[in-house]
C-alpha positions, 0 to 999 in steps of 0.5 A: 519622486523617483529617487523615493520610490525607488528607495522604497522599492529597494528596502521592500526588496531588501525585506523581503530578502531578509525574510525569505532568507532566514528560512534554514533549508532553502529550496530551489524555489527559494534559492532562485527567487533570492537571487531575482531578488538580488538583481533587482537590488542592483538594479535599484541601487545602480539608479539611486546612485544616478539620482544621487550624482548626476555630476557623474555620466549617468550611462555608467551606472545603467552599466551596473543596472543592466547586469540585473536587466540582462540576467532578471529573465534568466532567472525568471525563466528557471523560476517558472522552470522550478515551479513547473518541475519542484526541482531541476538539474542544471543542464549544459545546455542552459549556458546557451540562455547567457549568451544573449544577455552576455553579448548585450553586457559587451556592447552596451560597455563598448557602445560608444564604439560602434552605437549598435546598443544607443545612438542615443542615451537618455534617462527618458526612453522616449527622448533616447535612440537605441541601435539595431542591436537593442531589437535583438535584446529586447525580443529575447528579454521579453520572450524569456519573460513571457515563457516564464510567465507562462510557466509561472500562471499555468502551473499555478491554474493547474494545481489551484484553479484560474480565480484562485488568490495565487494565481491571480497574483502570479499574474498580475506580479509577472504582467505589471513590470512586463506591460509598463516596460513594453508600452514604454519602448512601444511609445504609449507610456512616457517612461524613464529608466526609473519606472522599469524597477519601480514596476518590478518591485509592484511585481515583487510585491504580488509575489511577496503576498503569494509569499506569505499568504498563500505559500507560493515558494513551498510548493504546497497547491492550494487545490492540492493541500485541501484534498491531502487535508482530507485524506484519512491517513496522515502523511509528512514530507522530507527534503533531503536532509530529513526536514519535513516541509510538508504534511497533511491536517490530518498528521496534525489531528492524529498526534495533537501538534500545531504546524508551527511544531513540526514545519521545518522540524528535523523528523529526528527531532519531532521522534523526540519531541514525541517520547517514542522510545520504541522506534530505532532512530539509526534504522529509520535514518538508514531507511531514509538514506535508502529511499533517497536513491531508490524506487523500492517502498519501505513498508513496516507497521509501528506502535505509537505508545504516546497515542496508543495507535498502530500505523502501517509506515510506508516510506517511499522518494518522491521523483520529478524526471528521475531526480530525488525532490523529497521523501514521502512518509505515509502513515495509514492507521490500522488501529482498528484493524490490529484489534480487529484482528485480536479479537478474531485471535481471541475468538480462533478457538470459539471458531474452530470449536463451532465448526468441530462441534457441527461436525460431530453434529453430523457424526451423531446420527452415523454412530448409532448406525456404525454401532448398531450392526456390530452391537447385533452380531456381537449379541447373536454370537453371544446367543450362540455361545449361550446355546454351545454352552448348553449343548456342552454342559448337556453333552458330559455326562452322555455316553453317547457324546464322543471326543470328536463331538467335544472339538467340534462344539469347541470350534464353533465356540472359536467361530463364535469368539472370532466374529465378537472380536472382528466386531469389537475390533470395528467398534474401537476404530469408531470409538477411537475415530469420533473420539479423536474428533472430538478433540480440540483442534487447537492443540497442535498434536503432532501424529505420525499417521499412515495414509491407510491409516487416514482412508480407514477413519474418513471411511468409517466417519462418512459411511453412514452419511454416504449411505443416507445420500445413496453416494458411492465414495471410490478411493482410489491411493496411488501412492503407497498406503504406508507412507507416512504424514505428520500433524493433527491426524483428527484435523485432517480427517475433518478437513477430508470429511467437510469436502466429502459432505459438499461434494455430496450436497453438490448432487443436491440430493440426486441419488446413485452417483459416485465421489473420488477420494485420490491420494497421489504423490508428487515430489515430496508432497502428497495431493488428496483430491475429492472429485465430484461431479454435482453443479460446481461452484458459482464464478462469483463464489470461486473468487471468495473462497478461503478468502471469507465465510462465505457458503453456497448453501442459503441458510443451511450453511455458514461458510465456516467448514471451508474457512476454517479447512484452509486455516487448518491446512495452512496452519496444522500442516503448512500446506495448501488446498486448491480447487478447480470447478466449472458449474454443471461438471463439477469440483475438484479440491485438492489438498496439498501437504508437505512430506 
């Protein structure tokens, strides 16, 4: 009965070896999970062939099988160990682990000199007497046992749970052989040598299920898998030489592949098999030799033509105790946000005529006003010349008119013409002022401008707004006013004009106070400042300004005018706008532009 078992237990063993090792790329798990394998088949073999020749002293062939008996709790130890951590590097340290187990090989070989090992051998631990010596060796098997047992069930609860499947079989693989082997030397279980390795095999075969059914040797948490299956970006893992080992359920949804497609595919391989012809494979690959030895995320955003979708890629290593164990390929889909960001491209121009349109808006009701002075002079200077020109006409034929009298209705016609052209003068800078406003702010004119020329147009196009809120706009340039810029003058002047109209709604209609309008320059920049000092800002609004549409005004206020001021700023000029502001003191937005 016992060589039955055993021969069976030694073929399921072998097996499972057969089968574990057909994978291509092994991990540490796998590796030291073989090699446990392979001592239990010395050990299997060892007895077998004491069954088979029992002419021969049967101690000769417990001297093979306690090769495996000696050094199966070392390699259980660093399997708990690799389970634990993924990956482990051995350390110098682990060779003290072998002494132990070594110095039990040399005395079990010279036993007959000294007995410390068996006073007595028997097949039958019951009937055999063991020396002092076999204590030693029996307290440190069991003790690598139990630790690598405490490894194994731990980790195995922490990443799936106590009642999962795996654990429940890690356990019962680990604690079969264990309990057997100890209730036998403890005298409760009348056991012989066979029934240590027959019991082992009980626990090769929980963690073959564990194995096969619940992907014990990948690595892969139950509890884990099911929360990255979740997940709405898709991620792929790679060992060291570019195959994947792991992924997500949402990977396999995203680009259409079974499992069986991409476990234990090369990446370059499944690039392929995909048809991407827009990805540098010898990029990529040296993207991943990079992360191998590196801390830094690899970030770059890819179009996937085979499923028409955007990603941004982020490639990083994965580490256990600074030592590289994979590389994590994560793949957010931000195809909803490229279009997004299309649509806001296409609808740019749609935005900034909007808010050029409202502010001509407020530029209506001044224009009249701007016009309407100068228009008055200009028909009173007429009158005056009408009546000249009577007095002129009337004047030549009267002898009593004198040469002196000519030059003086002379010079108050000059007076007259004078002031006409004063007055057209300033009608020509409105015009020319709302005119340039009326122009497309996309069109990226490239003025050249003097800041006497800019304070002139912001005067004349908020004067009349001004006016209306009983506001005093004080300018003040310390810098020269011939200093020269060079953009979209008309964009700027919007821009200047729609921080002048807050600072005057941040009075909220109280009368008789003043806003600064301050041009300075710093280095190679200019600063333009608009100060007021109404109600300031909530701290709650700072936050999101320039970052969104967003207004302080209720319904009469879309938040666009600040928006679209940054976009200006920061696209016409490759400037900045900041601000300072404390609620109840007031605001201070300062335009910073580029010489």
């Amino acid at each position: 009965m016992d060589l039955l078992l055993l021969s069976l237990s030694c073929l399921f063993v072998l097996i499972i070896y057969l089968f574990i090792n057909k994978f291509q790329n092994k991990s540490q798990l796998t590796s030291i999970f073989s090699l446990n394998l392979v001592l239990l088949l010395v050990w299997d073999s060892a007895l077998i062939l004491q069954l088979l020749f029992k002419d021969v002293n049967p101690i000769y062939f417990d001297y093979v099988a306690y090769i495996a008996i000696c050094f199966i709790p070392i390699t259980m130890l660093l399997m708990g160990l690799i389970f634990a951590n993924t990956k482990i590097k051995f350390k110098k340290h682990y060779l003290l682990l072998f002494i132990v187990p070594t110095i039990s090989l040399f005395l079990l070989w010279t036993n007959d000199l000294h007995h410390l090992f068996y006073v007595s051998y028997s097949v039958s631990i019951s009937d055999a007497v063991f020396g002092p010596y076999f204590i030693v060796h029996s307290i440190y098997t069991y003790g690598l046992l139990f630790i690598a047992l405490f490894y194994l069930l731990i980790y195995s609860i922490r990443n799936s749970g106590f009642f999962s499947k795996q654990s429940l079989l890690i356990l019962a693989g680990t604690l079969i052989p264990i309990l057997i082997n100890l209730l036998g030397y403890l005298g409760f279980l009348n056991n012989s040598i066979y029934t240590t390795p027959i019991s082992f095999s009980i626990g090769m075969i929980c963690y073959a299920l564990a194995i096969f059914k619940f992907k014990f040797l990948s690595v892969t948490p139950i509890a884990l898998q099911r929360i990255v299956d979740r997940m709405s970006d898709s991620y792929i893992v790679l060992n060291e030489n570019n195959v994947i080992t792991d992924f997500n359920s949402t990977f396999l949804t995203t680009f259409n592949v079974k499992s069986n497609d991409v476990r234990n595919r090369n990446i370059v391989d499944l690039i392929s098999r995909f048809g991407e012809k827009n990805i540098n494979i010898d990029n990529l690959l040296i993207i991943l030799s990079k992360v191998k030895n590196s801390n830094t995320t690899f970030n770059y955003e890819k179009h996937f033509e085979s499923i028409n979708k955007y990603f941004n890629i982020e490639i990083n290593s994965i580490q256990s105790n600074d030592k590289y164990i994979g590389t994590l390929i994560l793949l957010k889909d931000i195809t909803q946000h490229v279009e997004d960001m299309n649509t806001i491209k296409e609808n740019q121009d749609l935005l900034v005529e909007k808010e050029r349109l409202a502010s001509l808006g407020q530029l209506v009701g001044g224009i009249a006003h701007n016009l309407k002075t100068p228009i008055m002079s200009i028909a009173g200077a007429a009158e005056g010349l009408t009546d000249l020109v009577k007095e002129y006409d009337s004047s030549i034929d009267d002898p009593e008119v004198t040469h002196q009298d000519h030059h003086e209705i002379a010079h108050d016609m000059d007076v007259w013409i004078e002031k006409i052209k004063t007055h057209a003068s300033y009608m020509s800078d409105v015009i020319t002022a709302v005119k340039g406003q009326a122009v497309n702010l996309n069109e990226d004119e490239q003025d050249t401008f003097t800041i006497d020329e800019l304070m002139k147009r912001v005067n004349i196009l908020m004067k009349h707004e001004l006016k209306n809120a009983l506001i005093d706009l004080n300018i003040n340039t310390n810098s020269n006013n011939l200093i020269t810029l060079h953009g979209n003058v008309n964009g700027l002047v919007q821009v200047i004009n729609n921080l002048i109209s807050n600072a005057i709604q941040a009075y909220n209609g109280v009368p008789n106070k003043s806003i600064d309008l301050t041009v300075t320059k710093k280095d190679s920049e200019i600063i333009i400042s608009v100060q007021d000092y109404g109600c300031g800002i909530p701290k709650e609004v700072q936050d999101k300004l320039f970052k969104e549409m967003i207004t302080t005004k209720g319904k009469n206020g879309t938040g666009l005018g600040l928006f679209m001021s940054y976009s200006t700023i920061r696209g016409h000029f490759d400037g900045n706008i900041t601000f300072e502001s404390k609620e109840g003191f007031g605001t201070r937005f300062d335009i910073i532009l580029p010489l």
